[in-house]
C-alpha positions as CSV (number, residue, x, y, z in Angstrom):
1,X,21.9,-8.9,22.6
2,X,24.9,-9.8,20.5
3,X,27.2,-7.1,20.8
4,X,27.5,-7.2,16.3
5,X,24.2,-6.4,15.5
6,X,23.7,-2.9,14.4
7,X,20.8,-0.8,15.1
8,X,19.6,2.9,14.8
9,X,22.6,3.9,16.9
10,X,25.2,2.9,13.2
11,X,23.7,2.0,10.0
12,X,20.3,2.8,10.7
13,X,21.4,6.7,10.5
14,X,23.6,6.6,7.6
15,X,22.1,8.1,4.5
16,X,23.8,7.1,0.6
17,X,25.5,10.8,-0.1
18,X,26.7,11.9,3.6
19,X,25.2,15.1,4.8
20,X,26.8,17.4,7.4
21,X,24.8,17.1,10.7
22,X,22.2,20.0,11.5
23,X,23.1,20.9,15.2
24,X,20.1,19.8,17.6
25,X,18.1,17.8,14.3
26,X,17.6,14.2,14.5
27,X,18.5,12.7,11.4
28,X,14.9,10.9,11.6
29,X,13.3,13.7,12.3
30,X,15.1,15.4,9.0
31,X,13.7,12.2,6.9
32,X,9.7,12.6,7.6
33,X,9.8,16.6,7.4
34,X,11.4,15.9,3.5
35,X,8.6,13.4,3.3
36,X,6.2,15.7,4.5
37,X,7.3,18.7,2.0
38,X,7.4,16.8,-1.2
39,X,5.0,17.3,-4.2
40,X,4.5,13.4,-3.9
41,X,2.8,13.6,-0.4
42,X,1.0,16.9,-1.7
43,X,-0.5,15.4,-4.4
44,X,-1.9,12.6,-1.7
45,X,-4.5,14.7,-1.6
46,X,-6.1,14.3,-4.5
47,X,-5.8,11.4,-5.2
48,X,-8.7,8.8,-4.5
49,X,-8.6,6.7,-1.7
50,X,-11.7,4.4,-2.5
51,X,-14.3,6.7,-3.0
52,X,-14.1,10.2,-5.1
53,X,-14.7,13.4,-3.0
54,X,-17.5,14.5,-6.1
55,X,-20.6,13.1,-5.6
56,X,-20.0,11.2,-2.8
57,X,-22.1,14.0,-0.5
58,X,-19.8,14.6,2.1
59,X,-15.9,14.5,3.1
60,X,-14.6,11.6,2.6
61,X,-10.9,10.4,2.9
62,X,-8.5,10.4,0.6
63,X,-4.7,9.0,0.5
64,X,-3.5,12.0,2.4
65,X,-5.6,12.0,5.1
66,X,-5.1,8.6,4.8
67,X,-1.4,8.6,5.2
68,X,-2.0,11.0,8.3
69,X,-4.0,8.7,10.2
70,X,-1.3,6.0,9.4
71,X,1.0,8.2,10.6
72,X,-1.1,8.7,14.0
73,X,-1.8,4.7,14.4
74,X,2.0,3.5,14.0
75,X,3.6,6.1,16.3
76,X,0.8,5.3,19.5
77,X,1.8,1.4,18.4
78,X,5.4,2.5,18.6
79,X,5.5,4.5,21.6
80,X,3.4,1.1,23.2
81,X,6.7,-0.9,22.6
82,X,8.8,1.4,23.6
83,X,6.5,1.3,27.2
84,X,6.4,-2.3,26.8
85,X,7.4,-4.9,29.8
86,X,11.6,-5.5,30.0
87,X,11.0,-8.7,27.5
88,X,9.1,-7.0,24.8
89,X,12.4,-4.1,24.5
90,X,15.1,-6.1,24.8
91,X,13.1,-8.3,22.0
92,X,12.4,-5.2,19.9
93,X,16.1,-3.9,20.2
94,X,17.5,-7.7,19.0
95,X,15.7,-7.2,15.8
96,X,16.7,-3.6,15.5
97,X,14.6,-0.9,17.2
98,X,11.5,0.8,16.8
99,X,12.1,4.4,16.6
100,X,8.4,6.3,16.6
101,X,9.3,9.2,14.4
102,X,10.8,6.4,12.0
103,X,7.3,4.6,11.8
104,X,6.2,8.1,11.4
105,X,7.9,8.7,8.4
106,X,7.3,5.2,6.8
107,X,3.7,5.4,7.5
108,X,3.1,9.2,5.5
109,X,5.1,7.7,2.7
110,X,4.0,4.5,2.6
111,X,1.7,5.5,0.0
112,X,3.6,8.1,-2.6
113,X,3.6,5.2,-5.3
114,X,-0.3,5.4,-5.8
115,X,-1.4,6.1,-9.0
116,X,-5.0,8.1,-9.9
117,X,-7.7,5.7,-9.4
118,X,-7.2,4.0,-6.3
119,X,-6.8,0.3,-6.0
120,X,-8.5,-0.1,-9.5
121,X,-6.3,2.5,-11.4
122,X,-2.8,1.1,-9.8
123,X,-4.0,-2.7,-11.4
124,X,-5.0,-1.4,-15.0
125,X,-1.5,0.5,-14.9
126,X,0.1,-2.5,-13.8
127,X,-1.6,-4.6,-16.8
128,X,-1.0,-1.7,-19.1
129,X,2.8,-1.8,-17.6
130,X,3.3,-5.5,-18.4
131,X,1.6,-6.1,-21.3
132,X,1.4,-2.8,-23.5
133,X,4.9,-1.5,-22.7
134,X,6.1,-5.0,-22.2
135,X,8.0,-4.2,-18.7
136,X,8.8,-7.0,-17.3
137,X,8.4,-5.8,-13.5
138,X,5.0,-3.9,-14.3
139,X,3.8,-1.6,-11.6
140,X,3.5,-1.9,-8.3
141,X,2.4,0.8,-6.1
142,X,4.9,0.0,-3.0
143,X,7.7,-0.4,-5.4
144,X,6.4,3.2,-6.5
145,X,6.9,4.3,-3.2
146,X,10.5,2.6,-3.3
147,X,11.1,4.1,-6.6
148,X,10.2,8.1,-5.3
149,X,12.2,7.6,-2.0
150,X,15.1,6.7,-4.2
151,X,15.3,7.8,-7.5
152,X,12.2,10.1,-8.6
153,X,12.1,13.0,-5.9
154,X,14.8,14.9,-4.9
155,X,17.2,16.7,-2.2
156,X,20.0,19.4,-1.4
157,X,22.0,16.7,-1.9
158,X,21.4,15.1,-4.7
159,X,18.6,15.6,-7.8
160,X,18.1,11.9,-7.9
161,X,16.4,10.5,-4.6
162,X,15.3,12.4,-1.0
163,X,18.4,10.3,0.2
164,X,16.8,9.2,3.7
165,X,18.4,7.4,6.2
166,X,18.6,3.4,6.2
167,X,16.3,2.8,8.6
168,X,13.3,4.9,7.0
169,X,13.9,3.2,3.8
170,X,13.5,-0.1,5.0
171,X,10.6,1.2,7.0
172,X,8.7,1.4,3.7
173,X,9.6,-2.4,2.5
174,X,6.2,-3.7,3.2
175,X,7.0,-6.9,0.8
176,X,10.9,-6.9,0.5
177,X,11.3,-8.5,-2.5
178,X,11.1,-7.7,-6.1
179,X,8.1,-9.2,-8.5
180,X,10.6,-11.4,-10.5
181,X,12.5,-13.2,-7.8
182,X,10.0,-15.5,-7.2
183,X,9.6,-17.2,-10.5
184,X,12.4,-19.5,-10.2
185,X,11.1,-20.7,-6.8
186,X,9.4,-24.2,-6.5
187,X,5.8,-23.7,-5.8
188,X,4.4,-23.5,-2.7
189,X,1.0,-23.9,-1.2
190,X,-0.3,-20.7,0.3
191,X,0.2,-20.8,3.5
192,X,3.9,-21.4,3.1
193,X,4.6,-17.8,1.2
194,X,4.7,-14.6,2.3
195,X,1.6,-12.0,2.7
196,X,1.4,-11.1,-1.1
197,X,3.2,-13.1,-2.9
198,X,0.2,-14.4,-4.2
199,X,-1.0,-18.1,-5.1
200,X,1.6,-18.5,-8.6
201,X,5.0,-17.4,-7.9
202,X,5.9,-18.4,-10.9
203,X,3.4,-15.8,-12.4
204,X,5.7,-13.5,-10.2
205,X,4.6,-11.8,-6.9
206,X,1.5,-9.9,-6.7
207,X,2.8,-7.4,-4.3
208,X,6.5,-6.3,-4.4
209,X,8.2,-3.4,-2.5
210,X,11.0,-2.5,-5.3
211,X,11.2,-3.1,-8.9
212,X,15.0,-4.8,-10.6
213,X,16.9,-1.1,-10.8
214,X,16.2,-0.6,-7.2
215,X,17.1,-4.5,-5.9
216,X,20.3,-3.3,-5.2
217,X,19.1,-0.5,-3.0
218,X,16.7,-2.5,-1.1
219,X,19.3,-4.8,-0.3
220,X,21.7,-2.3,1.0
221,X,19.3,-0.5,3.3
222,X,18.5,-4.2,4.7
223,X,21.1,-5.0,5.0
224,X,21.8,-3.2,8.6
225,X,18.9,-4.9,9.8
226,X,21.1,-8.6,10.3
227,X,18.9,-9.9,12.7
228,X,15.4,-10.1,10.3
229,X,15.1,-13.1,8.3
230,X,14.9,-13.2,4.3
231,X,11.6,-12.3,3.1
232,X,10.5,-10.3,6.7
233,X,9.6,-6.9,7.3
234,X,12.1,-4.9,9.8
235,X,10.2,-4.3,13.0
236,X,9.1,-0.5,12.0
237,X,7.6,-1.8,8.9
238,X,5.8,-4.3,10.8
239,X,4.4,-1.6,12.8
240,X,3.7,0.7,9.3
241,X,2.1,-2.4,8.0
242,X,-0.1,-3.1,11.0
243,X,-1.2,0.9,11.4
244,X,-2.0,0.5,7.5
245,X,-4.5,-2.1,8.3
246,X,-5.9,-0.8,11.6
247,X,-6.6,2.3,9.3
248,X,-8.0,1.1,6.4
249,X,-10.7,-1.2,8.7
250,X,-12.0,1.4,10.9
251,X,-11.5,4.7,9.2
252,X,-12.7,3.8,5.7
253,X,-16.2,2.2,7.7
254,X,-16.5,5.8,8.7
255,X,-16.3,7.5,5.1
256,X,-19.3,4.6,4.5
257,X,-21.6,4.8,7.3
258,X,-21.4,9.2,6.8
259,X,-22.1,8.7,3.1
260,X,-25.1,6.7,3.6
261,X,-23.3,3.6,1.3
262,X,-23.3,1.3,4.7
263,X,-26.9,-0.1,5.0
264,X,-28.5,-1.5,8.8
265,X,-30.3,-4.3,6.8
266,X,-28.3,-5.7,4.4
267,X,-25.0,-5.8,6.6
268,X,-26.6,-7.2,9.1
269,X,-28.5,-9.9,7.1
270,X,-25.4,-11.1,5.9
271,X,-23.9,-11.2,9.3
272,X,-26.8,-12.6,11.3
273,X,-27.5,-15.1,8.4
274,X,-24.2,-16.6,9.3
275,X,-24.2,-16.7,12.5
276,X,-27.5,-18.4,12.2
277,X,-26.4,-20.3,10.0
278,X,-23.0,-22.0,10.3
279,X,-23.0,-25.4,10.3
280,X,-25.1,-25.7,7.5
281,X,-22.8,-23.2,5.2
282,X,-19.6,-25.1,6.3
283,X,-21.2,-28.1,4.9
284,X,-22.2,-26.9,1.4
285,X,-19.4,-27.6,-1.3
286,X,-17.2,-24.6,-2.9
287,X,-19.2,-24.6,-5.5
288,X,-22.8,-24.4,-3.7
289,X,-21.9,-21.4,-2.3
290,X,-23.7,-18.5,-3.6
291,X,-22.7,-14.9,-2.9
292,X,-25.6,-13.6,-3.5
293,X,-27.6,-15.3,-0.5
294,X,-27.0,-13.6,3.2
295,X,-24.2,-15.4,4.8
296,X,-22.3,-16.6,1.7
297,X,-19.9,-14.4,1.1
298,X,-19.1,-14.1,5.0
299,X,-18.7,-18.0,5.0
300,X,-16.0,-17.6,1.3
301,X,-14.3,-15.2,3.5
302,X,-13.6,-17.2,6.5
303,X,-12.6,-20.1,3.9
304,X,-10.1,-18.2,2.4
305,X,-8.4,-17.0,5.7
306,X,-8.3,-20.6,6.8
307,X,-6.9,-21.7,3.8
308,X,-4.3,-18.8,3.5
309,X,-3.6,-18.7,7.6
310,X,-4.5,-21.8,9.3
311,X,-1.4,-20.8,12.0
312,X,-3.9,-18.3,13.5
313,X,-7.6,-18.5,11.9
314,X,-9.7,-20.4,14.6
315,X,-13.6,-21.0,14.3
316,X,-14.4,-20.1,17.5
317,X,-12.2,-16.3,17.4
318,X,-13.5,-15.7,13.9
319,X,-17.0,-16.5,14.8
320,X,-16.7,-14.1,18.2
321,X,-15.4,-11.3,15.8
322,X,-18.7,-11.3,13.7
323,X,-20.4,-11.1,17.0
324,X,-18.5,-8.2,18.2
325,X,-18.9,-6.3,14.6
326,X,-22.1,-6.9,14.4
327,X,-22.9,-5.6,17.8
328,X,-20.8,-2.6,17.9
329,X,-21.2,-1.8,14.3
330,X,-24.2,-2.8,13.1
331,X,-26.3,-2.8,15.7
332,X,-24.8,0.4,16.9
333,X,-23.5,2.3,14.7
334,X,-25.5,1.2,11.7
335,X,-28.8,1.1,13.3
336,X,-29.2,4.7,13.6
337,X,-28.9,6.3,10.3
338,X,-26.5,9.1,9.9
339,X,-28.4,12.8,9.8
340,X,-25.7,15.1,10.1
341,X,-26.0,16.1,13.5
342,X,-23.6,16.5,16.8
343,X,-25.4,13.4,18.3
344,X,-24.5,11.3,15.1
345,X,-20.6,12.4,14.6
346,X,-20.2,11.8,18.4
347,X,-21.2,8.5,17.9
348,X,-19.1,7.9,14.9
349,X,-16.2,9.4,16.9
350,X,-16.8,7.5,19.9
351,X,-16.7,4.1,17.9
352,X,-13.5,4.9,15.8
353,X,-11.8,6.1,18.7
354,X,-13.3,2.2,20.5
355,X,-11.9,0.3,17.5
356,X,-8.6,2.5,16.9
357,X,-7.7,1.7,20.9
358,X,-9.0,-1.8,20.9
359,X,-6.6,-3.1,18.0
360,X,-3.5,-0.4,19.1
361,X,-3.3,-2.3,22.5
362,X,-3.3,-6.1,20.7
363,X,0.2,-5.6,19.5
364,X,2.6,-8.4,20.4
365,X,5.9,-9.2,19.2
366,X,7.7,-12.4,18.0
367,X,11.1,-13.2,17.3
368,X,10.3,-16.2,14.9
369,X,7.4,-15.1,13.2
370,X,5.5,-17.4,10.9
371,X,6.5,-16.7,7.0
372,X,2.9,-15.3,6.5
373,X,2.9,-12.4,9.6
374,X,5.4,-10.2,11.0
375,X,7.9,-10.0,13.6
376,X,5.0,-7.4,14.9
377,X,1.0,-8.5,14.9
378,X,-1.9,-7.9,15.5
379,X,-3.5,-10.2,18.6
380,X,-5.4,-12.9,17.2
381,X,-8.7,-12.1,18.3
382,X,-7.8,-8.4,17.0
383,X,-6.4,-9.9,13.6
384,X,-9.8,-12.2,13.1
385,X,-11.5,-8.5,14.2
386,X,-9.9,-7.0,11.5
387,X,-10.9,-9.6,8.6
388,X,-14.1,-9.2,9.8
389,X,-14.4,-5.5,8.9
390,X,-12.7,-5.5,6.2
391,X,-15.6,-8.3,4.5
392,X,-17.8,-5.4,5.3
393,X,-16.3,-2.8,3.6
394,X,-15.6,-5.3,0.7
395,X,-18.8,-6.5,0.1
396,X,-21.0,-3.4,0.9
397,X,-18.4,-0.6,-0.9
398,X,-16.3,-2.2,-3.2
399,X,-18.3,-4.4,-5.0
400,X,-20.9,-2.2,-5.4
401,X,-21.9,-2.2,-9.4
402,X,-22.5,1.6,-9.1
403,X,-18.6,1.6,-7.8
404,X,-17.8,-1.0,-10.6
405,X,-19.4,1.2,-13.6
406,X,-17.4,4.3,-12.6
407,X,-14.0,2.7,-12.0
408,X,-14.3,0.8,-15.0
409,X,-14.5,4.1,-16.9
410,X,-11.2,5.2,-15.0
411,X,-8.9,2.4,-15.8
412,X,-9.7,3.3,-19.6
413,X,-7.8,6.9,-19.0
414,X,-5.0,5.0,-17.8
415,X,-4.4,2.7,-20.5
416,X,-5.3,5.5,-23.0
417,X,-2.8,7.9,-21.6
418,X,0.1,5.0,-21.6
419,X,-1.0,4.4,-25.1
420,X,-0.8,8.5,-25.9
421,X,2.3,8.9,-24.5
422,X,4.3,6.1,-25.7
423,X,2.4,6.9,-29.2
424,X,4.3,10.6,-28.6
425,X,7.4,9.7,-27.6
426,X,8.0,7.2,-30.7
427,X,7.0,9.8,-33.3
428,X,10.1,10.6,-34.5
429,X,8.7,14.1,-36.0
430,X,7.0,15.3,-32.8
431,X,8.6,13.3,-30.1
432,X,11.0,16.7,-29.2
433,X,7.4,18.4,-28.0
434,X,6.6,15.9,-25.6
435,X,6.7,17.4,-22.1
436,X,9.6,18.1,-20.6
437,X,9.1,16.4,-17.1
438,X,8.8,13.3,-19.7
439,X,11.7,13.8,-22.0
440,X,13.8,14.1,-19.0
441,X,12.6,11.3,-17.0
442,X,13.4,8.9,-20.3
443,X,16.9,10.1,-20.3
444,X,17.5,9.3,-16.3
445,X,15.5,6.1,-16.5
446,X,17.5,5.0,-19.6
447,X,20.6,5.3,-17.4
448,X,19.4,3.6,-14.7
449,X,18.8,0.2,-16.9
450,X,22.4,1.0,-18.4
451,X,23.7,0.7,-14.5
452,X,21.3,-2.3,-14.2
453,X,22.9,-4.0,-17.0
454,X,26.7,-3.6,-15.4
455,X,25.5,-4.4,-12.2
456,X,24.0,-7.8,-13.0
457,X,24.7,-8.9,-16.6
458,X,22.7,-12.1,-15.9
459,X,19.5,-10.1,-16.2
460,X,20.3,-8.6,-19.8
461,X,22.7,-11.1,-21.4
462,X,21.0,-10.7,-24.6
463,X,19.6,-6.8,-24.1
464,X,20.4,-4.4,-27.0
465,X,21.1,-0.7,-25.9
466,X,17.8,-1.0,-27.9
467,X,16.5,-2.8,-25.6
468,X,17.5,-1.0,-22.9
469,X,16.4,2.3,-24.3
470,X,12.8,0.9,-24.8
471,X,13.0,-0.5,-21.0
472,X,13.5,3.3,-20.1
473,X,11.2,4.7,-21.6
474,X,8.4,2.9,-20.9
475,X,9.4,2.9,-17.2
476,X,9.2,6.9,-18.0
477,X,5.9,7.1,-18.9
478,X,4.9,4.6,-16.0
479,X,6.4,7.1,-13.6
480,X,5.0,10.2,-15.5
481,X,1.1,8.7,-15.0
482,X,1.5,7.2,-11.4
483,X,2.8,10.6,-10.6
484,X,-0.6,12.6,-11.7
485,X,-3.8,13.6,-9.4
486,X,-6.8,11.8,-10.3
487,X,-8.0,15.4,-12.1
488,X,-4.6,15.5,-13.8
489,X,-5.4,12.7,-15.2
490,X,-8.7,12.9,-16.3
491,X,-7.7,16.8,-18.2
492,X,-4.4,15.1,-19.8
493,X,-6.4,12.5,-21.4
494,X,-8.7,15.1,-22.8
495,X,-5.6,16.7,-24.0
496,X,-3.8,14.0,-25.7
497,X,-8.0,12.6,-27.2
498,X,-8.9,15.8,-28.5
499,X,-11.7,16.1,-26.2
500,X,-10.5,19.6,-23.9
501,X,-11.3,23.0,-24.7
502,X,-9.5,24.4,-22.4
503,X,-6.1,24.1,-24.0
504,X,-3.6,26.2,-21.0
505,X,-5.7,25.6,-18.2
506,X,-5.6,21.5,-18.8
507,X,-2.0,21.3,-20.2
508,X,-0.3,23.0,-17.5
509,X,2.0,21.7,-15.2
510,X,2.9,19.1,-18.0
């Protein structure tokens, strides 16, 4: 390994504002516990993961648990590497280490920057962001994360930022890039940009792990990471990012099958109708396909992931994958209706516990990773496993129309509260009442699009401090909503509509 490349042992430590070392405490260690005790990760945990805890009829997870079970998969995956064969170390170390309590921390805060609502809430703040306060980065909830990490939250040491080491920051850079980077780029086809760019960069990216006043900050903690190319995850993100996945495929099937959502007959029509089916569905046009016929929507599926990854989706894996899904989960899991009892959580345990190990121990590691995957991936019979499951819990949870009519009515209470707040804030009679929390957050965001400004005139040639105060504030309020609990939300909308009648029990906290 060349002798100049810095790892964990120098820049990975070092933290923006120096702190004086705690005798016997690993500085990574000291990074996840302030992770672990902030009102962001509290809030976690209520806050909607897919489904609502009311009326879904029993426990289901949300982004704390969530986050927990992250944290569980990426340290096994990074305790793996770090038992790997002589190759697989000296290959991690090159591209800067994989320290387990640092994939720890990455993966319990990997999702601090997710607004009420779930997926659903975080896009209708992101529309509201761009088009009704005109920001030009919108909202993002990994840039969130970014943002709370960095700015938002706090610290002995300083009252802007938890100021964490380098190497847990750029733990949390799932997509290291900003939004607006890409829109001077020549397009691409698909399969030639990253995992979330999206299919117009000129639109800007989809997914984006910091917004413009944070660029710079990205940049520096990636900056001790020489060896990962532009536009690549550091190894421990890789991991994060893999454990996020693993997760979200096997865990959230759980929530499904114990609710009763996840039905024997129709997931396995689909599933069997496909496999029964294949060479006649791979010979209908786009347009003859029909989503609403068994085997359809499986066959769009394995479309897109050939047209998005043809570097690793293969017919023959992706049609062994439906096989081994529909035999372990459907016809085993599914096919006996969950009642409640020992017998049944045994068996959900058992297969979550089958799955969880399965993908864990398919881990490889590459040192010249393809521009759509990491340096750290998933086996490709495990990552054609994973798209697999996560079809099912697309088409048989989330596009559910009973899902659809009560998230519709959600995004409405975030666009009405951006709308009530900046409504506040710009009444120049009343704007001194707003709440505190706010007022200040204005005042520090304002600030940091003044620093932007010196930093990188280019941006804001023609910017007024107009301008530039507006910017702030509506990056205020943007922070202020994506900060609330899904029930904070609902009572503050009351509050700022009319519609609450129980004025100090709703408005505190403000």
């Amino acid at each position: 390994m060349d002798s100049r490349v810095k790892t964990h042992v120098g820049g990975g430590r070092e933290r923006a504002i120096p702190e004086a070392q705690r005798e016997g405490e690993d500085e990574f260690r000291v990074d996840i516990e302030r992770i672990r005790f902030s009102p962001y990760f509290s809030r976690l945990s209520s806050v909607t993961q897919v489904i609502p805890q009311a009326g879904s009829g029993t426990l289901v997870h949300n982004r704390l648990t969530h986050s927990l079970k992250v944290s569980a998969v990426a340290r096994s995956i990074a305790i793996r590497l770090r038992n790997a064969d002589e190759k697989t170390r000296a290959l991690v170390e090159h591209l800067g280490g994989c320290d387990p309590v640092v994939v720890q921390a990455a993966a319990a805060a990997h999702d601090l920057g997710h607004p009420p609502f779930g997926h659903l809430g975080e896009q209708e703040l992101d529309r509201v962001a761009r088009g009704f306060l005109r920001l030009p980065d919108g909202f993002e909830g990994n840039a969130q994360t970014f943002r709370i990490l960095t700015a938002l939250d706090s610290c002995d040491a300083t009252a802007r930022g938890m100021n964490l080491t380098r190497a847990v920051r750029a733990a949390v850079l799932k997509y290291p890039w900003t939004r607006n980077e890409w829109r001077a780029l020549a397009p691409l086809s698909p399969e030639l940009l990253p995992r979330g760019v999206g299919t117009d960069p000129a639109a800007g990216a989809l997914k984006y792990s910091a917004y413009d006043i944070e660029a710079h900050e990205m940049q520096d903690v990636l900056s001790v990471f020489p060896t990962i190319s532009k536009h690549q995850q550091t190894i421990e993100s890789s991991v994060m990012d893999i454990a996020d996945d693993i997760a979200y495929a096997v865990h959230d099937l759980d929530d499904f099958y114990r609710a009763g959502v996840l039905q024997y007959t129709s997931v396995s029509a689909e599933l069997r109708a496909w496999l029964d089916n294949t060479a006649e569905l791979s010979a209908l046009k786009q347009v003859e396909l029909d989503a609403r016929r068994p085997g359809h929507a499986l066959e769009m599926t394995w479309r897109r992931a050939l047209a998005k990854d043809p570097w690793v989706a293969n017919p023959e894996a992706f049609r062994a994958s439906v096989k081994r899904v529909g035999h372990d989960l459907v016809d085993g899991l599914l096919a006996v209706p969950y009642n409640g009892g020992l017998g049944a959580d045994r068996a959900v345990t058992t297969f979550t516990r089958r799955w969880i190990d399965r993908l864990q121990e398919s881990v490889i590691v590459e040192e010249t990773p393809t521009i759509r995957s990491g340096h750290v991936r998933l086996g490709d019979a495990a990552w054609h496993d994973v798209i697999v499951l996560k079809f099912v819990h697309a088409r048989f949870v989330l596009e559910r129309p009973d899902l659809a009519v009560y998230q519709r009515g959600q995004t409405r209470i975030v666009r009405s509260l951006a709308e009530g707040f900046h409504d506040w804030l710009n009444d120049a009679q009343d704007a001194g009442r707003a709440p505190r929390r706010l007022l200040d957050s204005v005042e520090a965001t304002t600030e940091e699009y003044r620093q932007l400004k010196e930093r990188s005139p280019e941006h804001f040639r023609q910017a007024s401090p107009h301008e530039v105060q507006r910017l702030g504030q509506a990056r205020a309020i943007v922070d202020y909503i994506a900060s609330f609990t899904d029930a904070q939300a609902v009572s503050l909308n009351a509050l700022l509509t009319g519609t609450a009648d129980n004025l100090w029990e709703a408005g505190r906290g403000l």
